[in-house]
Z-matrix of the N, CA and C atoms (Angstrom, degrees):
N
C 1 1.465
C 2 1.531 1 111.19
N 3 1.524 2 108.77 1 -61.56
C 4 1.492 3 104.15 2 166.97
C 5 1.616 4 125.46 3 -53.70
N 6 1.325 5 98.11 4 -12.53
C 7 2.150 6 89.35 5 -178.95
C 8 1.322 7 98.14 6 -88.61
N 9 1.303 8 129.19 7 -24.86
C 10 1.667 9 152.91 8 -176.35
C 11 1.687 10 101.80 9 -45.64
N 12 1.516 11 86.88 10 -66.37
C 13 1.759 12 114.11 11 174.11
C 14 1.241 13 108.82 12 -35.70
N 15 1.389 14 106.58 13 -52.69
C 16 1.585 15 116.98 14 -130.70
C 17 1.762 16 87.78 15 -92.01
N 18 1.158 17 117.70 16 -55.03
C 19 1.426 18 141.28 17 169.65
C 20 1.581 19 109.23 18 -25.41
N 21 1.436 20 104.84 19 -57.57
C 22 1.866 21 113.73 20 -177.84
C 23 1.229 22 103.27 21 -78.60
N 24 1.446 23 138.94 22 -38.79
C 25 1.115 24 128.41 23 -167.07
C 26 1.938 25 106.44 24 -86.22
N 27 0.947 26 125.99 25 -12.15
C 28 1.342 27 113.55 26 172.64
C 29 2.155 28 107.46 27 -98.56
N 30 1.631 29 101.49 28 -16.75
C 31 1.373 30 115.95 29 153.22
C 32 1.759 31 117.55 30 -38.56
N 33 1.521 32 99.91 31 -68.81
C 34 1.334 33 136.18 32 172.54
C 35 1.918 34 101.60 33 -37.53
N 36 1.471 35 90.58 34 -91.31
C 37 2.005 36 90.30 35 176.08
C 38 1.053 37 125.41 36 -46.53
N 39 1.935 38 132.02 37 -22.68
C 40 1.439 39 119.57 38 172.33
C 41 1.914 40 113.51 39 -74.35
N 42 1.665 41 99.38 40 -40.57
C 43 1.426 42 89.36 41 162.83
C 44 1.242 43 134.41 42 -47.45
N 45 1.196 44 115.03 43 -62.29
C 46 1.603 45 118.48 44 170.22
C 47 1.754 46 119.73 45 -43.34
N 48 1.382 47 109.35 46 -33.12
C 49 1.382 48 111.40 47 -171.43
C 50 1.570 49 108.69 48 -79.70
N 51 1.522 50 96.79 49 -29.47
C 52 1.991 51 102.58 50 156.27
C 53 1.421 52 134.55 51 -65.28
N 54 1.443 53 105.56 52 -23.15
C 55 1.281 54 119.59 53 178.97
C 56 1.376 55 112.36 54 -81.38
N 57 1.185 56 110.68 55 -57.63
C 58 1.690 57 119.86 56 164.63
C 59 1.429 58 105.11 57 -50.04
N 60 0.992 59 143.52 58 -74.88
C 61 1.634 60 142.29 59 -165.35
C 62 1.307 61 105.50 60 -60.26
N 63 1.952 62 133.19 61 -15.72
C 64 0.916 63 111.42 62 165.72
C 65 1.809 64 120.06 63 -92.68
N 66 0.944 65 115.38 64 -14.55
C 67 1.159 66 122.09 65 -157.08
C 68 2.047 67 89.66 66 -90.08
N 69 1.498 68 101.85 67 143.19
C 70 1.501 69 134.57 68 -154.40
C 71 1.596 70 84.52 69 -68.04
N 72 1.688 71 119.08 70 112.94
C 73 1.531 72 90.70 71 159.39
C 74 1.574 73 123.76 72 -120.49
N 75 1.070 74 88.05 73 40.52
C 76 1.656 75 119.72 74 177.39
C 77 1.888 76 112.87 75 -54.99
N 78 0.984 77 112.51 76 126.53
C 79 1.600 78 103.87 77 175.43
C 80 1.758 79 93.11 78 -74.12
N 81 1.427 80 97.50 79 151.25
C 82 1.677 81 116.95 80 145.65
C 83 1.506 82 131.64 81 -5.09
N 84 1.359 83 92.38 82 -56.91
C 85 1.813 84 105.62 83 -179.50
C 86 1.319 85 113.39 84 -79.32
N 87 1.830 86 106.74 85 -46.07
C 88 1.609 87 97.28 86 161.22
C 89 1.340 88 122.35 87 -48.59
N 90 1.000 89 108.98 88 -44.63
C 91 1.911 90 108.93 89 -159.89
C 92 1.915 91 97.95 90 -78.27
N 93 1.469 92 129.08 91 -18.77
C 94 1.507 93 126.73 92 161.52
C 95 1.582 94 101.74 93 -67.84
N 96 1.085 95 118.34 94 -43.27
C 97 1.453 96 131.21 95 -161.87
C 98 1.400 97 108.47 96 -51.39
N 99 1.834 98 102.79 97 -55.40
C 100 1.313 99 114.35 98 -169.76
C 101 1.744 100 106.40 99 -87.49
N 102 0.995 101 103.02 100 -29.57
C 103 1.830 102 102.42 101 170.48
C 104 1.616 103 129.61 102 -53.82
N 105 1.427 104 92.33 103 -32.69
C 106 1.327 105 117.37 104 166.41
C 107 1.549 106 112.37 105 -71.49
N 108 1.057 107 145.71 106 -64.50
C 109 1.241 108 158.31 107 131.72
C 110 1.584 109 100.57 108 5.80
N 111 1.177 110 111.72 109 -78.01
C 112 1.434 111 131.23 110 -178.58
C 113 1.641 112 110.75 111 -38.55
N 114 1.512 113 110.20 112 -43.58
C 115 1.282 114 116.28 113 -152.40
C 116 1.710 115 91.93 114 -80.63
N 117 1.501 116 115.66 115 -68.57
C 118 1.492 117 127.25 116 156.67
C 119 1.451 118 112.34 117 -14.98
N 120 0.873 119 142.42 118 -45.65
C 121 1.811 120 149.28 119 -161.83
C 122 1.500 121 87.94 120 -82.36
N 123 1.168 122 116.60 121 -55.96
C 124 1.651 123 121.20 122 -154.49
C 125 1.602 124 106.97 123 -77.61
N 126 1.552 125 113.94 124 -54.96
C 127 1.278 126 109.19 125 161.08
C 128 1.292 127 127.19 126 -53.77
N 129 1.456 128 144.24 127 -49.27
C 130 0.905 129 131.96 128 137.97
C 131 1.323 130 147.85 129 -22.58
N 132 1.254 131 119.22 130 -43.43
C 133 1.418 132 146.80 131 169.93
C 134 1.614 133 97.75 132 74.27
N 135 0.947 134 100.51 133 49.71
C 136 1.814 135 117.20 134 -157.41
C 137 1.921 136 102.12 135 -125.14
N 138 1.070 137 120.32 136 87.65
C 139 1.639 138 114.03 137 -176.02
C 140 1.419 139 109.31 138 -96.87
N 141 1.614 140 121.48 139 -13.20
C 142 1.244 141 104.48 140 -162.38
C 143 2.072 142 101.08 141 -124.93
N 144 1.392 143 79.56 142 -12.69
C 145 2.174 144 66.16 143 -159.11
C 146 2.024 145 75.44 144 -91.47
N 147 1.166 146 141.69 145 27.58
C 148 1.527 147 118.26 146 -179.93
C 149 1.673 148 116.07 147 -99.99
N 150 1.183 149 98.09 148 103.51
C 151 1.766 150 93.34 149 166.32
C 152 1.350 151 159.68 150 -122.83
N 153 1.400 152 140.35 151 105.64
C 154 0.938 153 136.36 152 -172.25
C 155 1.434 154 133.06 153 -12.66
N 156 1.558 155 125.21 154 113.49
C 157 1.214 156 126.32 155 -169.87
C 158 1.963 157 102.90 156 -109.84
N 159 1.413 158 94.33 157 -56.47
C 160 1.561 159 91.70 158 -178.23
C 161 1.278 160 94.56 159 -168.71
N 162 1.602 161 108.73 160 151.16
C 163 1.539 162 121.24 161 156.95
C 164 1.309 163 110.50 162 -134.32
N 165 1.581 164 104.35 163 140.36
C 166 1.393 165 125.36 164 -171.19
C 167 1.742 166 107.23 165 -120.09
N 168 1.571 167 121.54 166 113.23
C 169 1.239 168 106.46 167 174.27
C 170 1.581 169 126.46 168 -88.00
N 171 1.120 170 108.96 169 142.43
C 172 1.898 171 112.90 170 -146.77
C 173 1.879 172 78.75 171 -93.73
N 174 1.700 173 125.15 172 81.95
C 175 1.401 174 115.48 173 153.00
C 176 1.117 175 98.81 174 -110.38
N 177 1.746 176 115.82 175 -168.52
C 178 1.570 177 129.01 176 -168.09
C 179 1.425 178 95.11 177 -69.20
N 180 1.020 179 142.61 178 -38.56
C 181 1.163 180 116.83 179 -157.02
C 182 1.760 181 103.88 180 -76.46
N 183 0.825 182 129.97 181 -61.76
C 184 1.726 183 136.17 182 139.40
C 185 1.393 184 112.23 183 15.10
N 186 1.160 185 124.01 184 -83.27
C 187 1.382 186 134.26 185 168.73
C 188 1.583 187 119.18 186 -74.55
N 189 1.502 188 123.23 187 -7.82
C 190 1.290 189 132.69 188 170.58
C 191 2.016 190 103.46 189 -68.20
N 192 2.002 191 105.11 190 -34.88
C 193 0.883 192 101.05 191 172.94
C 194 1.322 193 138.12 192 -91.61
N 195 1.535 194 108.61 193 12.26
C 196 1.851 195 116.59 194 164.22
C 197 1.458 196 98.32 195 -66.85
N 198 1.654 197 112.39 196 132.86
C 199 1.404 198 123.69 197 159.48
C 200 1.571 199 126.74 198 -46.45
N 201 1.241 200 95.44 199 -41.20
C 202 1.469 201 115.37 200 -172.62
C 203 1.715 202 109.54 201 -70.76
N 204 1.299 203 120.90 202 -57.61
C 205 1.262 204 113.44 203 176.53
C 206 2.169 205 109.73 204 -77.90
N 207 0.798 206 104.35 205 -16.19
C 208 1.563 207 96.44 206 162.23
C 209 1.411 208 99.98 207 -70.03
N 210 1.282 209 163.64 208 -63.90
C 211 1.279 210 169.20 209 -102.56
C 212 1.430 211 90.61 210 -127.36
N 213 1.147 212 147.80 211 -21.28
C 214 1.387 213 146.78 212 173.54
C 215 1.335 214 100.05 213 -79.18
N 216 1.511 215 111.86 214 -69.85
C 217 1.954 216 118.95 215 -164.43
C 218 1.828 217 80.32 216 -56.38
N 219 1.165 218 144.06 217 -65.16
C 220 1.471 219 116.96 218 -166.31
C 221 1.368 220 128.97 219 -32.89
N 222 1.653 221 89.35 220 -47.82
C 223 2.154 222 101.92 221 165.31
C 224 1.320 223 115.84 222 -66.34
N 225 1.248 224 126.54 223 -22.29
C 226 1.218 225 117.38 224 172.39
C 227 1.485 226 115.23 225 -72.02
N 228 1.468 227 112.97 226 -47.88
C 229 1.469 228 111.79 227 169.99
C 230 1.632 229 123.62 228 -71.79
N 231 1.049 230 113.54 229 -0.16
C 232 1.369 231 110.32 230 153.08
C 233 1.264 232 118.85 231 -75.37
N 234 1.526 233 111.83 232 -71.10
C 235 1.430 234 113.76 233 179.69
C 236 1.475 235 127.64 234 -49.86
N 237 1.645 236 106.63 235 -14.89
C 238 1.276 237 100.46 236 178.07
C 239 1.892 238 109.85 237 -90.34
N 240 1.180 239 112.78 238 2.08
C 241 1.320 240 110.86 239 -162.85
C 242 2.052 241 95.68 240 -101.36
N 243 1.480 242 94.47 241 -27.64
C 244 1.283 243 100.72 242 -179.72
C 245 1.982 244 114.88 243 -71.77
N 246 1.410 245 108.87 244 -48.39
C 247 1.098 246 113.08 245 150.92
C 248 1.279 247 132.75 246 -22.75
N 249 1.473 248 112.57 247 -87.11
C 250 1.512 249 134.97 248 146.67
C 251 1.657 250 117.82 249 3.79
N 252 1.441 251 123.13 250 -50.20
C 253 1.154 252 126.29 251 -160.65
C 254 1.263 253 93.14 252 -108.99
N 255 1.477 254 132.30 253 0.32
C 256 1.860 255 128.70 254 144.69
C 257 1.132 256 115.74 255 -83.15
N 258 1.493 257 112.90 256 -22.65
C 259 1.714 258 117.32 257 -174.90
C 260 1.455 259 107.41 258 -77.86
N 261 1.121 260 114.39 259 -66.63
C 262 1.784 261 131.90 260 170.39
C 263 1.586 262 106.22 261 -16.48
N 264 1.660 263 112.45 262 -45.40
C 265 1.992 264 104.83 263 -176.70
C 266 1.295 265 104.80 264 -84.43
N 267 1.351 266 122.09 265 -18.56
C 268 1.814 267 112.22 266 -175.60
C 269 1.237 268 99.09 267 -44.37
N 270 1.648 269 121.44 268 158.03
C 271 1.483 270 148.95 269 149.92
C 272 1.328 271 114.70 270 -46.58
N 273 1.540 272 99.53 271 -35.98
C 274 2.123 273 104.44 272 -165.36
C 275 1.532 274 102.52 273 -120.96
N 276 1.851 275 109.47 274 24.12
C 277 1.432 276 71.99 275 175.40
C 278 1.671 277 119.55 276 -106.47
N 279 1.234 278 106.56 277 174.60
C 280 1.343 279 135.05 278 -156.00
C 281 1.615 280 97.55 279 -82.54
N 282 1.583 281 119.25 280 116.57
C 283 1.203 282 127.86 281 -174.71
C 284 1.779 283 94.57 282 -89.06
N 285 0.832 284 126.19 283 -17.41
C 286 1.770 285 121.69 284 165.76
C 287 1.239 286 110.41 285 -72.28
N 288 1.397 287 116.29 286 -58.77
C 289 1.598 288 113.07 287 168.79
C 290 1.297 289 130.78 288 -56.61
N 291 1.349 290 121.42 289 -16.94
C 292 1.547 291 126.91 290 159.28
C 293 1.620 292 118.18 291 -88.13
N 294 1.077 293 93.54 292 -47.26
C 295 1.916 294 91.34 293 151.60
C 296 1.634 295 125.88 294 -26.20
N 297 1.247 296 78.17 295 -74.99
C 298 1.767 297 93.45 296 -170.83
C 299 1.764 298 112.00 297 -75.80
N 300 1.330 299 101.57 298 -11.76
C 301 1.637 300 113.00 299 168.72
C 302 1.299 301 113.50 300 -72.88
N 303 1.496 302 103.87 301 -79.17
C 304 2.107 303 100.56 302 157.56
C 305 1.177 304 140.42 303 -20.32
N 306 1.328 305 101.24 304 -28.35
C 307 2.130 306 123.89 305 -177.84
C 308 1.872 307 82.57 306 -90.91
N 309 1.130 308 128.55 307 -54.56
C 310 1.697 309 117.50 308 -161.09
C 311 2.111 310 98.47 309 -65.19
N 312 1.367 311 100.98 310 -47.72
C 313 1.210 312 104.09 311 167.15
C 314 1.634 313 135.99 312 -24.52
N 315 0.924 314 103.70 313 -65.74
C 316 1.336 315 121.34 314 160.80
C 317 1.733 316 135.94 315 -104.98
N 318 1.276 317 106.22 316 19.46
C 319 1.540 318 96.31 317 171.09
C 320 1.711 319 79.43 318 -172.09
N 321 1.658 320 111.08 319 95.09
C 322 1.378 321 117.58 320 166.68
C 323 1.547 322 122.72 321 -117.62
N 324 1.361 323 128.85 322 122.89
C 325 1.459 324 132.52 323 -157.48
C 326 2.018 325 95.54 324 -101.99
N 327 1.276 326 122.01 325 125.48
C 328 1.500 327 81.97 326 150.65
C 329 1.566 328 147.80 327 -72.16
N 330 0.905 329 119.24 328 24.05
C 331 1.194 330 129.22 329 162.97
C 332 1.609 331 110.55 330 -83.93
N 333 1.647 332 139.70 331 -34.49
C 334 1.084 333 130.27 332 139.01
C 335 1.685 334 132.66 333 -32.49
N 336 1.273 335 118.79 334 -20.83
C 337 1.671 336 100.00 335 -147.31
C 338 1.795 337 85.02 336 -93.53
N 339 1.005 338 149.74 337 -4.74
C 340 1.947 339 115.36 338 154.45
C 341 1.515 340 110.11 339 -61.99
N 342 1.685 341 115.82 340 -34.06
C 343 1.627 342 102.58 341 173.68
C 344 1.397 343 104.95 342 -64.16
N 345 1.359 344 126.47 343 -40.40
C 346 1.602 345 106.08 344 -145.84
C 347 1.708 346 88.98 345 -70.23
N 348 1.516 347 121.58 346 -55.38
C 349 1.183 348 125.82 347 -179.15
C 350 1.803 349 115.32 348 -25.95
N 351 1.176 350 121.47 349 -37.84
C 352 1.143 351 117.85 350 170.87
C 353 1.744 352 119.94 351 -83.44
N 354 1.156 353 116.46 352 -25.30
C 355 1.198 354 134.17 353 163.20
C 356 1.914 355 109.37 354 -53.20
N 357 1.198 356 91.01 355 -45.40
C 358 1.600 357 108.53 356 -156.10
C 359 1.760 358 96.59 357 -77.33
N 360 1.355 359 111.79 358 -33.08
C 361 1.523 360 122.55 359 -166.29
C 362 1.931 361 112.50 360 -64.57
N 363 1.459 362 92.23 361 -49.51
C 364 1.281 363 111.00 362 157.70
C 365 1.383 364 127.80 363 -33.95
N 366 1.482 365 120.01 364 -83.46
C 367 1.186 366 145.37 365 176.67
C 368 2.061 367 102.00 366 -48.97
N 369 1.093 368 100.20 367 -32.61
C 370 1.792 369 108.63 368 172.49
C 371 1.310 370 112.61 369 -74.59
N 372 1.167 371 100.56 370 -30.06
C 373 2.092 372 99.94 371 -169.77
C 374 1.454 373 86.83 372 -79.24
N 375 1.444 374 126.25 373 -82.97
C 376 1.189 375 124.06 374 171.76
C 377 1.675 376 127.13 375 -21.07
N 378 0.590 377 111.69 376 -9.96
C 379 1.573 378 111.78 377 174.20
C 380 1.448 379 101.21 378 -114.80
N 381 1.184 380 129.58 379 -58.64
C 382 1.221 381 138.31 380 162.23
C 383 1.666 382 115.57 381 -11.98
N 384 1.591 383 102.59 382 -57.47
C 385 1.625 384 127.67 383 -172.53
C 386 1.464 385 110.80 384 -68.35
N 387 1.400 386 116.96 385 -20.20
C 388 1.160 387 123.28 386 -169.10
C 389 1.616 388 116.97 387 -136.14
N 390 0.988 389 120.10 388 5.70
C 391 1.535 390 130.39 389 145.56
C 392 1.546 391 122.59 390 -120.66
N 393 1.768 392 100.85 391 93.41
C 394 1.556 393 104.13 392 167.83
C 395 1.073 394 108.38 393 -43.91
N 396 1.084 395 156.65 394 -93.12
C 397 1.522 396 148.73 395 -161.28
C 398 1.529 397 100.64 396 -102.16
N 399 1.834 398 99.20 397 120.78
C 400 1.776 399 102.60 398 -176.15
C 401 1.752 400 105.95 399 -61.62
N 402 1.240 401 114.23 400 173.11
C 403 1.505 402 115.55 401 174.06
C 404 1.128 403 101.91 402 -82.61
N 405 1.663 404 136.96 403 -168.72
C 406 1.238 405 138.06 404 -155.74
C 407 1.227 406 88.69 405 -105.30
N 408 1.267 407 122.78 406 -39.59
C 409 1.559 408 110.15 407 -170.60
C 410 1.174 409 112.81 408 -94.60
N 411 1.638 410 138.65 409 27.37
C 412 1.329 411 136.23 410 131.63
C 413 1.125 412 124.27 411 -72.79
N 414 1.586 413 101.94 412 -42.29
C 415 1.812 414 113.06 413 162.54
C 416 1.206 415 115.30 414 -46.89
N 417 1.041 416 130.92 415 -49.41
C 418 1.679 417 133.59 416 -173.64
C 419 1.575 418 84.01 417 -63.31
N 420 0.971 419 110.27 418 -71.54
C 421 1.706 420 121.28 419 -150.09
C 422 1.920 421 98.49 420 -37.69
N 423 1.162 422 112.60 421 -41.55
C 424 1.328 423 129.61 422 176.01
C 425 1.355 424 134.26 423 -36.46
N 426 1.345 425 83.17 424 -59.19
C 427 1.838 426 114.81 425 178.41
C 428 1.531 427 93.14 426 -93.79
N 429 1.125 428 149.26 427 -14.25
C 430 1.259 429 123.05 428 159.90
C 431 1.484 430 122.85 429 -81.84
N 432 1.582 431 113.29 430 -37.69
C 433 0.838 432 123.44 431 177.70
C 434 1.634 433 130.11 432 -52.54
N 435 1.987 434 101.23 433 -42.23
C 436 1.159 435 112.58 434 160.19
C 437 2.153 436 138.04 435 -79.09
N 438 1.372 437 91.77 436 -1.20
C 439 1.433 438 105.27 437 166.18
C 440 1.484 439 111.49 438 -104.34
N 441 1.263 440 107.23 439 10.23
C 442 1.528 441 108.52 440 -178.50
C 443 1.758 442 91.15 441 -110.81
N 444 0.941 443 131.00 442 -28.55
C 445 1.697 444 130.18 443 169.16
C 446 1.109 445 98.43 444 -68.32
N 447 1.415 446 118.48 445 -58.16
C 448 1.455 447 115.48 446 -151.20
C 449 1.956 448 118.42 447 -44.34
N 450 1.640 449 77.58 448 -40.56
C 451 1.684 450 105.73 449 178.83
C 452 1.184 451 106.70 450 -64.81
N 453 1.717 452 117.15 451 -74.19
C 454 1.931 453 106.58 452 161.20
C 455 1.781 454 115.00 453 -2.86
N 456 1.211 455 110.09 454 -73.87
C 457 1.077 456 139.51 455 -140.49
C 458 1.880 457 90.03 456 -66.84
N 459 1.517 458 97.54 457 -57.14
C 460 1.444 459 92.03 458 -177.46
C 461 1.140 460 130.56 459 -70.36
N 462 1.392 461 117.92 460 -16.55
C 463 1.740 462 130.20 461 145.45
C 464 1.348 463 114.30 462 -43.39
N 465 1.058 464 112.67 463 -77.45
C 466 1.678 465 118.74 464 -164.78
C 467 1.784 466 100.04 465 -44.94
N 468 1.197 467 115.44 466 -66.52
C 469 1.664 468 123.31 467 -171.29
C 470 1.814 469 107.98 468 -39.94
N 471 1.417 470 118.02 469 -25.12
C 472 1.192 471 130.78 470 175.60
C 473 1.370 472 99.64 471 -62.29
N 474 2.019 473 138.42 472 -22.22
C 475 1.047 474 128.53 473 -168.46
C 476 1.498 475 107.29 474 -142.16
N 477 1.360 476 117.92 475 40.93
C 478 1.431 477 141.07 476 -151.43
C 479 1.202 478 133.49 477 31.70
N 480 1.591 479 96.28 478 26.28
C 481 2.282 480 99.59 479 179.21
C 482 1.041 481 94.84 480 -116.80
N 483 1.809 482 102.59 481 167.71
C 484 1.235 483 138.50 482 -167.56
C 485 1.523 484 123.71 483 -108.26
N 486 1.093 485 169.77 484 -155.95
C 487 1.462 486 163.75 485 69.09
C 488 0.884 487 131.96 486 -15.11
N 489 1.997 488 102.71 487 -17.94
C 490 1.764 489 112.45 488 -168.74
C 491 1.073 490 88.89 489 -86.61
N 492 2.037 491 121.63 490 -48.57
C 493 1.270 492 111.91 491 -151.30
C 494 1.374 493 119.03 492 -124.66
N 495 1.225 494 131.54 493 111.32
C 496 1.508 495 103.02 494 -149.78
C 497 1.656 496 79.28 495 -165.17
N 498 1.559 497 105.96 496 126.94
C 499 1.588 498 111.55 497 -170.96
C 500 1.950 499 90.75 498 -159.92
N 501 1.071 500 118.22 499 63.24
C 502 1.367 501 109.44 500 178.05
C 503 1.572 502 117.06 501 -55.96
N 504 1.423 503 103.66 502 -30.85
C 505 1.878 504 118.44 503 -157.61
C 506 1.431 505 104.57 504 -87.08
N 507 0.951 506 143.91 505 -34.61
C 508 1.367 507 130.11 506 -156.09
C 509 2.406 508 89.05 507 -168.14
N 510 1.176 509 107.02 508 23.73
C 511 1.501 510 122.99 509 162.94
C 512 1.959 511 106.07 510 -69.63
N 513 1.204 512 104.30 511 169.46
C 514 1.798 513 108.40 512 -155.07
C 515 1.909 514 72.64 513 -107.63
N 516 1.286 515 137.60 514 -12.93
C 517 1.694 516 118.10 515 -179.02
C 518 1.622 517 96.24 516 -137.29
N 519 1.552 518 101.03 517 160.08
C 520 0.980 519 130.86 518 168.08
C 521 1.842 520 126.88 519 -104.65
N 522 1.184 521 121.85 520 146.46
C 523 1.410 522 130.70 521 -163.46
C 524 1.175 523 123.03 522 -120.32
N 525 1.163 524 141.06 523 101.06
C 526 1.722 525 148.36 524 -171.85
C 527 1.086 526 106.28 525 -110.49
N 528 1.803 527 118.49 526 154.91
C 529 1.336 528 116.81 527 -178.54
C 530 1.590 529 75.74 528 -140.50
N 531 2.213 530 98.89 529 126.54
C 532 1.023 531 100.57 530 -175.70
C 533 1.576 532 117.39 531 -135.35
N 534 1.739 533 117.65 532 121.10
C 535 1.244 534 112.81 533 -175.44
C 536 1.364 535 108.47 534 -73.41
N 537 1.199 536 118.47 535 153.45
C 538 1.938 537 126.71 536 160.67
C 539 1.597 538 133.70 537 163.35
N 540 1.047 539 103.92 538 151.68
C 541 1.442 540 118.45 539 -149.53
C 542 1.455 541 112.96 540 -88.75
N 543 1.087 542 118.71 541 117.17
C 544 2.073 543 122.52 542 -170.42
C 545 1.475 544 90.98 543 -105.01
N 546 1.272 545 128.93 544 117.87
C 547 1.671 546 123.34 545 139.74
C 548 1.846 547 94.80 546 59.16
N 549 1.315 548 107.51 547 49.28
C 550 1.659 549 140.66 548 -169.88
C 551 1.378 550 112.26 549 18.34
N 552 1.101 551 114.87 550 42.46
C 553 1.677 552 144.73 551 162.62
C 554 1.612 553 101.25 552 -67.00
N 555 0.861 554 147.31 553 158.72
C 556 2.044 555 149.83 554 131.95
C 557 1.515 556 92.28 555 -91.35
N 558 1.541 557 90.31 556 152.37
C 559 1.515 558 122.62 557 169.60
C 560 1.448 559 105.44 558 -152.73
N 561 1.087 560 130.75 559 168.35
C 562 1.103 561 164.46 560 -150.81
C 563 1.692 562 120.11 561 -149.75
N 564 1.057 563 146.01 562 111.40
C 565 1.530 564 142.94 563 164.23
C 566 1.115 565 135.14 564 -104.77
N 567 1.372 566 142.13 565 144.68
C 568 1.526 567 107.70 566 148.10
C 569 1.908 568 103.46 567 -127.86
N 570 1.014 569 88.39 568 134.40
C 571 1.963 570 116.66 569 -164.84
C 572 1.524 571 113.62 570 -115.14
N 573 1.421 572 95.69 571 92.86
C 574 1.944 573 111.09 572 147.57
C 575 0.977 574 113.58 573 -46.58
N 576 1.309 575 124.92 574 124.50
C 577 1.602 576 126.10 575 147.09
C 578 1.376 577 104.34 576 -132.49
N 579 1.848 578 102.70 577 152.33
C 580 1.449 579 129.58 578 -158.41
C 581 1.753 580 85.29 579 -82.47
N 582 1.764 581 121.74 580 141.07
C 583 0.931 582 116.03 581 -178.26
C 584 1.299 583 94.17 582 -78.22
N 585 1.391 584 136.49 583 -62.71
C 586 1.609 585 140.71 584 -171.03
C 587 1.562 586 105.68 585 -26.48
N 588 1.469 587 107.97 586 -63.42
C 589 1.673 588 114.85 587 -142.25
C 590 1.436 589 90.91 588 -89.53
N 591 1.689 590 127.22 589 -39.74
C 592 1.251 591 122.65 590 -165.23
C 593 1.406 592 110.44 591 103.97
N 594 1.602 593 135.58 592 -11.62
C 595 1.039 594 120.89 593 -139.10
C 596 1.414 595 109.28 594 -119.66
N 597 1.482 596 138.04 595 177.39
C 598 1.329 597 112.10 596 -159.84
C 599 1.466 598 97.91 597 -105.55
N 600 1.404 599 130.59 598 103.62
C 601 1.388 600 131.26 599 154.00
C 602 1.536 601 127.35 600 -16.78
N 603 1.620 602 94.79 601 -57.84
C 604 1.900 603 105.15 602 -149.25
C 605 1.544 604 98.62 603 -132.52
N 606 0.933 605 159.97 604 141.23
C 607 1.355 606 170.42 605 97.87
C 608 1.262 607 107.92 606 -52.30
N 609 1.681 608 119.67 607 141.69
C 610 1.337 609 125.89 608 169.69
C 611 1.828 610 123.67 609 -173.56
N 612 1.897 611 111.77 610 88.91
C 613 1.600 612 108.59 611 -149.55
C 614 1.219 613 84.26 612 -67.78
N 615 1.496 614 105.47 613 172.85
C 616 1.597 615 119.11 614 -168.66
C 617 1.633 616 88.83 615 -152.74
């Protein structure tokens, strides 16, 4: 009975020690890392001359650190604060939409600006509707506001996003910018992958 015991229970720990040793214990980034890798080999049809130079993951904080789009969201929070204090006397305006305007005002991520843009569209019609001819300093506010996207805009496309669509944090893909060497060539990428499947959506050398 006791060898019985003894027999299943060391039965017992080799299974488990198979189960554990099979199961992936790779973080997240490895397993984008190597998918990426994977994808390169296959398109290529290239297994041996391919090598890793660098990967950079394209989240907010990443693009929080381009100069250029920090120096935009500042213009945006100006112009939106300048706005704001024409919106605030309307008859119809929307104490949610000034709410949530005041919050973009002072604490703006780019990963916000397709919401604020819709936020912002609003608060424009409405003002729009009710000043036949805008004042000068909405006009300004305007044209700054919109050369301060424009610029956004031309950043992001450098790493295949948009202004419309842009969800790094809680978005269904992920974005790498990836150096490496084919048959001692350099390349450059930037690579979607599906968070679920792992797999690479989008390719695009740059």
């Amino acid at each position: 009975m006791l060898k019985k015991l003894t027999r299943n229970i060391i039965m017992l720990f080799s299974i488990m020690a198979v189960v554990c040793l099979s199961c992936d214990q790779r973080s997240d980034e490895e397993k984008w890392m190597a998918e990426i890798r994977y994808f390169i080999m296959i398109q290529a049809d290239d297994f041996k001359s391919y090598e890793a130079i660098d990967f950079q993951k394209i989240d907010v904080d990443f693009l929080m650190s381009n100069k250029e789009i920090q120096s935009s969201l500042v213009t945006l929070q100006d112009t939106t604060r300048t706005k704001l204090r024409f919106y605030a006397r309307l008859e119809n305006a929307s104490n949610q939409l000034i709410d949530d305007l005041t919050q973009r005002a002072h604490d703006f991520s780019i990963d916000n600006v397709d919401e604020f843009q819709l936020e912002k569209a609003k608060m424009d019609k409405a003002l729009s509707d009710h000043f036949q001819n805008l004042p000068e300093t909405l006009s300004i506010a305007n044209r700054k506001e919109q050369k301060a996207l424009n610029t956004i805009n031309k950043s992001l496309e450098a790493y295949g996003l948009s202004i419309y669509n842009i969800n790094l944090t809680d978005g269904k893909s992920v974005f790498y910018l990836h150096s490496f060497r084919l048959k001692s060539r350099s390349h450059k990428g930037i690579f979607e992958l599906n968070k679920e499947t792992l797999e690479v959506s989008s390719f695009k050398e740059i």
